[in-house]
Each structure stands twice: as C-alpha cells, then as structure tokens.
C-alpha positions as CSV (number, residue, x, y, z in Angstrom):
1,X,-19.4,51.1,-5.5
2,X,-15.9,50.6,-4.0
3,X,-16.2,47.4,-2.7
4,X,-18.6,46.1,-5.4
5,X,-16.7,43.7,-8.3
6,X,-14.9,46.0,-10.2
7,X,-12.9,47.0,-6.8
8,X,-9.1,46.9,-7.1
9,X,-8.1,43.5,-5.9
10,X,-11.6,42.1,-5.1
11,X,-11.6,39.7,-7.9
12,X,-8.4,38.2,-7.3
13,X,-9.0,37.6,-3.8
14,X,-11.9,35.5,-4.8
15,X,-10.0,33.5,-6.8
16,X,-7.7,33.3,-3.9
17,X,-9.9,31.7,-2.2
18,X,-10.8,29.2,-4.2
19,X,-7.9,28.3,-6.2
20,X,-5.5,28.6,-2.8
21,X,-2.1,30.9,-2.5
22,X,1.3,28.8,-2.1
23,X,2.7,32.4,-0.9
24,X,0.0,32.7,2.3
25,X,0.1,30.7,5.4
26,X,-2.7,28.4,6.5
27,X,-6.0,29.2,7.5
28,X,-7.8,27.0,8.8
29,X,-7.4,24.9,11.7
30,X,-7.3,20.7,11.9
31,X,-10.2,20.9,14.5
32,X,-12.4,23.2,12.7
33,X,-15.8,22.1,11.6
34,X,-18.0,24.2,9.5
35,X,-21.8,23.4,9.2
36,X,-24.1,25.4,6.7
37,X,-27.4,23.1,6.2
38,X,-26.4,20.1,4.7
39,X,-22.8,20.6,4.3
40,X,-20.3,19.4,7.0
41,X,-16.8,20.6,5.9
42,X,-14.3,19.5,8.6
43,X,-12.1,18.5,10.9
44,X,-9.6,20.8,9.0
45,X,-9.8,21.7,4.7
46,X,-10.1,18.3,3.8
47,X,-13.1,15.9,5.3
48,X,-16.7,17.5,3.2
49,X,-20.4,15.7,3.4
50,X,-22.9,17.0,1.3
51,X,-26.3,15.3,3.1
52,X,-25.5,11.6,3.2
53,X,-22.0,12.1,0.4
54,X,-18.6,12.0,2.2
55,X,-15.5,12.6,0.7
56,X,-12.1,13.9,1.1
57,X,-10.5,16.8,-0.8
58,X,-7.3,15.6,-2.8
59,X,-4.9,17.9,-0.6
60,X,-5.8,17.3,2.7
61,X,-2.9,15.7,4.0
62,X,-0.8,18.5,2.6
63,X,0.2,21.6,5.0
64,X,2.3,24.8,5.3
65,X,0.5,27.1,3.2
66,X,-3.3,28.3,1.7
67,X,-4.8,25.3,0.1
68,X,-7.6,25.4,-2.1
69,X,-11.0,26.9,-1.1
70,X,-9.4,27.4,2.1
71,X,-9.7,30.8,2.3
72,X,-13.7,30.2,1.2
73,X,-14.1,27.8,3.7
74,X,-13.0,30.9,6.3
75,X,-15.5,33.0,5.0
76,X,-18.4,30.7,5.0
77,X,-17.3,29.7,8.4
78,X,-17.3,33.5,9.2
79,X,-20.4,34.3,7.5
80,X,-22.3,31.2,9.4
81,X,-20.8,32.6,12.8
82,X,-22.4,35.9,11.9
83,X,-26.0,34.9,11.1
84,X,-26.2,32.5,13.6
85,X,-25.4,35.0,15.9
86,X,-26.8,37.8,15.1
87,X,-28.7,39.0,18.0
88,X,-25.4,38.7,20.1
89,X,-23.2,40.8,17.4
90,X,-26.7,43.6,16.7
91,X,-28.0,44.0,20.1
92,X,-29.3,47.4,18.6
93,X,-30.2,47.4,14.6
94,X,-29.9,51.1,14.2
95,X,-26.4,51.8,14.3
96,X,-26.3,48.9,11.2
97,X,-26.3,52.1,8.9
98,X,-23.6,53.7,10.6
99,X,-21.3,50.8,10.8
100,X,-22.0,49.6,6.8
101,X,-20.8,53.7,6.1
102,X,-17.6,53.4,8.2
103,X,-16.6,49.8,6.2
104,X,-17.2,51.7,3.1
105,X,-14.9,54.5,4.2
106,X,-12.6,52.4,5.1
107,X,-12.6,50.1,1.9
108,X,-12.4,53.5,-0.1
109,X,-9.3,54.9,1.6
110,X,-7.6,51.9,0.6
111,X,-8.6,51.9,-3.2
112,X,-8.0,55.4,-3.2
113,X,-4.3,55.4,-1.9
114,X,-4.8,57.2,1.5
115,X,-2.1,57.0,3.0
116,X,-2.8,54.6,5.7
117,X,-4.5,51.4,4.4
118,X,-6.0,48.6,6.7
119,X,-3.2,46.1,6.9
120,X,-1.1,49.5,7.8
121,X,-2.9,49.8,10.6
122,X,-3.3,46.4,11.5
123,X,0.9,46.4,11.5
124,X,1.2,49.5,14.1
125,X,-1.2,47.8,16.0
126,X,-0.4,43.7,16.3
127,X,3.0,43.8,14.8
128,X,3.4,42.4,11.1
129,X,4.1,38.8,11.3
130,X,0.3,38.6,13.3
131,X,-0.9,40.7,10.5
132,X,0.4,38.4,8.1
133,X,-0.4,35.4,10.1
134,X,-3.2,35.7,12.5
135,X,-3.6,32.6,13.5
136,X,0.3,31.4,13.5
137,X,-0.7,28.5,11.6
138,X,1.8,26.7,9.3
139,X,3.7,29.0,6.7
140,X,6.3,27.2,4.4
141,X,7.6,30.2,3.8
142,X,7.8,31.1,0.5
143,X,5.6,28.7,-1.7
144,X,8.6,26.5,-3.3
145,X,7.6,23.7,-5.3
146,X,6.8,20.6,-3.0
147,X,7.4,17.0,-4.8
148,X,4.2,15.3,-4.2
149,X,1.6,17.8,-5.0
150,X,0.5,19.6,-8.0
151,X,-2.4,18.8,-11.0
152,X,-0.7,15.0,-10.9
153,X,-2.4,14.2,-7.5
154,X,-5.8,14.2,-8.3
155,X,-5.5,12.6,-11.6
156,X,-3.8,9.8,-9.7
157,X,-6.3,9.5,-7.1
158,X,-9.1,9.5,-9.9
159,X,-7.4,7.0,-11.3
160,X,-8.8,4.2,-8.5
161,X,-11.8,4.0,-10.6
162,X,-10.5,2.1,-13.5
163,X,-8.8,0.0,-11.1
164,X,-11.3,-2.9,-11.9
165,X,-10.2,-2.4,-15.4
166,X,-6.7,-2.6,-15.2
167,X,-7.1,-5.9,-13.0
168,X,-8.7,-7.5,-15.7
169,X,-6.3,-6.3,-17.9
170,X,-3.3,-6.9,-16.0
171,X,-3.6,-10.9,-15.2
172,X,-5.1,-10.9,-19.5
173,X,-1.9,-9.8,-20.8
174,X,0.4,-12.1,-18.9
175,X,-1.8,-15.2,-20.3
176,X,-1.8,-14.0,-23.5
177,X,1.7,-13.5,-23.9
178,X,2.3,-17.1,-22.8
179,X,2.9,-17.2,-18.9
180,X,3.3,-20.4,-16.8
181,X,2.8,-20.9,-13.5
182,X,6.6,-21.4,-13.1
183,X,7.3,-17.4,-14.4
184,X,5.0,-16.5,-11.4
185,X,7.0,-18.3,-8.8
186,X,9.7,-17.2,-10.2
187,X,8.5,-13.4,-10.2
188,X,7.2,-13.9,-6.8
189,X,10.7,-14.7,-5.7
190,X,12.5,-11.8,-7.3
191,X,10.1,-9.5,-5.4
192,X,10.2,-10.7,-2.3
193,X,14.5,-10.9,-3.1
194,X,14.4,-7.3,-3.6
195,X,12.0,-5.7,-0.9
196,X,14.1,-7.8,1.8
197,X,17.4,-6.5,0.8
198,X,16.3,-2.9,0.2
199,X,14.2,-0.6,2.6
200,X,12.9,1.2,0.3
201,X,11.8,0.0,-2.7
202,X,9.4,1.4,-6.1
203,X,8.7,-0.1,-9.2
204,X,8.2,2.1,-11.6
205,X,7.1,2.8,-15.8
206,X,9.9,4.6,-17.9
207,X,7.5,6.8,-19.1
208,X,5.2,7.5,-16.5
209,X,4.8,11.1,-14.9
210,X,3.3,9.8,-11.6
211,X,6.8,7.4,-11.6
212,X,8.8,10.0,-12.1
213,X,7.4,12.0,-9.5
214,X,7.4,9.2,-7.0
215,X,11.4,9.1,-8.0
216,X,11.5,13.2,-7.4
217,X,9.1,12.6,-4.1
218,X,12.5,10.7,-2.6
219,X,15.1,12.4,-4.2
220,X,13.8,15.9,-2.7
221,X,14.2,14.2,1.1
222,X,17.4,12.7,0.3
223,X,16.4,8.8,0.3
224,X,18.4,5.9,-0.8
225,X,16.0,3.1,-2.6
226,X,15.8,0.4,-5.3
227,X,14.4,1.6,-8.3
228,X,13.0,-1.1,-10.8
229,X,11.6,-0.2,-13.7
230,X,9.3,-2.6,-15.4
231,X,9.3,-1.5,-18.5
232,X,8.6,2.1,-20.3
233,X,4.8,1.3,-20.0
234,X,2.5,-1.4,-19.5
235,X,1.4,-1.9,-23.5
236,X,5.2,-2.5,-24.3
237,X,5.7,-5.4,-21.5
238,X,7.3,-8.7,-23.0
239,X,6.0,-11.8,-21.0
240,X,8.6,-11.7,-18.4
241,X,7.5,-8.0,-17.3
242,X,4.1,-8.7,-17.6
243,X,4.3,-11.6,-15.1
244,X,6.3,-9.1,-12.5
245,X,3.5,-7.0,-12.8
246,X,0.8,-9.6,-12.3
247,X,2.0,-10.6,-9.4
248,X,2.8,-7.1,-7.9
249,X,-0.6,-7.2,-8.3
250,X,-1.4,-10.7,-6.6
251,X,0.8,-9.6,-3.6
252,X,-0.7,-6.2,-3.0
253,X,-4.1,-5.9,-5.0
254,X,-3.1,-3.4,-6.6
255,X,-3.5,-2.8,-10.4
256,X,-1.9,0.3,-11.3
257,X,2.4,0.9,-10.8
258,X,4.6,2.5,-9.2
259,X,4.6,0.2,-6.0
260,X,6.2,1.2,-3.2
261,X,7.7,-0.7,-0.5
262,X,9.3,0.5,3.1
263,X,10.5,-2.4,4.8
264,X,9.0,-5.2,3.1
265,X,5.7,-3.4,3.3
266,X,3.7,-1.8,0.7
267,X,2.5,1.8,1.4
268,X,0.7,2.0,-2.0
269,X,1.7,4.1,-4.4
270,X,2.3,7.7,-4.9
271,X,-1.6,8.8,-4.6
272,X,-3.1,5.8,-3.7
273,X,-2.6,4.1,-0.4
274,X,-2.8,0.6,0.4
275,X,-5.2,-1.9,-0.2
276,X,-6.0,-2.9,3.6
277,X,-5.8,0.9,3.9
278,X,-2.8,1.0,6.7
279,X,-0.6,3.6,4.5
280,X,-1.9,5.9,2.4
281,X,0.9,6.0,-0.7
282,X,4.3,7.7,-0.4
283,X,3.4,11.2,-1.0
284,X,1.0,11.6,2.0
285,X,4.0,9.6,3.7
286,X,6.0,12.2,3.0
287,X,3.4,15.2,3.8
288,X,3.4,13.6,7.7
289,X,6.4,13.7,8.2
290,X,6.3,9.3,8.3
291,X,8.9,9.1,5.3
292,X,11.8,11.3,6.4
293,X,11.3,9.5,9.7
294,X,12.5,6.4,7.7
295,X,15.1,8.0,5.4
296,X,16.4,9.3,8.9
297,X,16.8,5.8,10.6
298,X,13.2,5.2,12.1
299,X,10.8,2.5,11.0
300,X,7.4,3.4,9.4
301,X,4.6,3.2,11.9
C-alpha cells in the first residue's frame, strides 16, 4: 500500500508532528481552538483541557517555528472539520471511490519519482514561499538555537513541585548553620542595595545549568546585568550564603535560584514566573518580546 506505514517519509512525518520541526514555520494560529469530545486544545498550541484538567504545554509562549504536536494538533483539527462536516464536503457518496483512487495515484507518483511530485505542483501553482508557508505564520528562518528553550524548560517548570520542599529546606539550613536575626537584616539590605543600583539583576548557583542558561538567555539579546552568584550550589552554602538565600526567599516566595530582577522587581526565574503571577520568569520575557524592550531602554510592563 503506498501510503500505508512503510511509505517513504510517512513515518518521519509522524514524528514530525509530534516531536515538532525547528526548520518549518508555524502552524497553528493563536486563536485556534480545537474540540474533539472532551479535549479543548486552544487558543493557539499551548492551553489543553482533558474533561475538567487544564494545563498549559511547556512551549507555549515560544514562536517562529513548528512546535511540538503542532503539526498533530492540525490534523486532528483537520480531521474534526472533516467528520463534522461531512454531509457538506460528500453531498454525493459515490464518487468516494473515485476520489480515494485519485489520492492514491497521486501519493504513488510521488514515491515512485514521477516527475512531478505534489509540492511541485503546489509551487507552479501558489508560488513557493505559500507552498512552504501556507498560512504566513511565524518562520525563524532557519531553526538556530534559541537561549531559553530546549529539554531544560520543562524540567525547570516541573521543578515547582518540590517547591514546598526546598522552603522547608531553605529557612532549615540557615538555622542550622547558626543565623541571627541580625545576618537577615543585613542580607535584606544587600539585596535591596543591589536590585536599586542595577536594572537587571540574577542570582545565580556556579553549577547550575538552569543559571547558566539564564546567564546565556541575556547574553544572546545583548543585556547588561548584575550577576551574583551565591555559591556553586545550595548544599555547599556557608551561613552567610545561606541567609542571602533565605531571604531571597522571604522577599519573593520563592524557593528555588536563579532570581531575577528588572527594576527592582522580580520576574521569577528562568521557567518559573512570579509568585503573585505578574511575570512569568525571564525566558517567556524574552519569547514576548518584554525583555529586549528593557535591554533597549523601555521599562517592563
């Protein structure tokens, strides 16, 4: 069967649409809503509800090429267009045959190397960059690497739910190692010294892969900040460090670093946005455009 499994291509398109393609353009819209049953996916690729579940996918705020399941979320948006519809797109059910034989010719020319395949056609008649782009969403061009994204995002955004933990934790180790109340005043002035003389400001682990990334997030848009490290990582914190974190985590409620300040505000950190929920961390920042507006001169909405 041509267009059965063992098809030339058909398998990797699959997995195109699921696993995304940092080389094609977007395709699906910000309004677009699928609904099949109980599953709601929409506005856009990110928003899902499965019956009374909601959640958002980790790269929904990202844009400018085809993000994961994407590409299946246009086919079961297709596919529910079709059947619900059917009576409008069949008005007569005998010529089904005919057109299921001309879709197999056509699939069988193009495994077979005539000489004219589909998207040849499809050129001649729209022009390539439709062809390549029919619905002149956002195309990054190319796929580069993009500081921000990656396997590290939703590890850090899982990481929320050990938040509880690492509270505990945090405030434990700064009394065990002996702090007073007078090393958290004195912490508590240092940061607020520092995120009123900088306007951008992260505190970061030596050793941590979501700091360094938060450090590559502002290098790759050309940002001057305040980098302070804390200390390589939280299990090798003398008192003094451990105090600095503690009250990072008094001032902000949250447990885990980096921290990231823009003007004496915290955004979150790179994943994770604020605790009162008005910025979403520094890497959707940057993904909206709200964090070159800053390194440019403007101040963060």
């Amino acid at each position: 069967m041509c267009a059965g499994i063992g098809a030339p291509g058909t398998l990797r398109e699959i997995l195109r649409g699921y696993f995304g393609d940092k080389n094609a353009p977007e395709r699906f819209r910000n309004d677009d809503i699928v609904k099949a049953g109980f599953i709601t996916i929409g506005p856009g690729v990110g928003p899902t509800a499965i019956g009374p579940f909601k959640y958002n996918q980790w790269f929904s705020d990202e844009r400018g090429y085809q993000r994961p399941v994407e590409l299946a979320t246009v086919r079961l948006k297709n596919m529910v267009e079709v059947l619900t519809k059917w009576d409008d797109y069949v008005s007569n059910l005998s010529t089904i045959p005919q057109r299921v034989i001309l879709i197999q010719i056509s699939w069988c020319a193009d495994i077979f190397g005539n000489d004219a395949t589909t998207f040849d056609i499809l050129v001649t008649d729209i022009g390539e960059s439709v062809a390549l782009n029919p619905l002149g969403l956002d195309d990054n061009g190319g796929g580069k690497l993009v500081r921000g994204r990656g396997v590290l995002k939703p590890a850090g955004k899982l990481m929320k739910f050990l938040s509880v933990l690492f509270k505990v934790e945090n405030k434990l180790q700064a009394k065990v190692l002996g702090a007073e109340e007078a090393d958290y005043t004195a912490a508590k002035k240092e940061i607020a010294d520092t995120i009123s003389k900088n306007r951008i400001v992260v505190y970061t682990y030596g050793l941590s892969p979501f700091s360094s990334e938060t450090i590559a997030v502002l290098d790759e848009i050309g940002a001057e900040y305040m980098k302070v490290e804390v200390g390589l990582e939280w299990f090798l914190l003398d008192k003094e460090k451990s105090v600095l974190r503690a009250e990072l985590l008094e001032m902000t409620g949250q447990s885990s670093l980096p921290h990231a300040f823009i003007d004496g505000q915290h955004v979150g950190g790179l994943f994770t946005g604020s605790v009162d929920g008005k910025f979403p961390g520094l890497a959707s920042l940057k993904e909206s455009g709200a964090l070159q507006k800053v390194v440019d001169g403007g101040t963060l909405e």
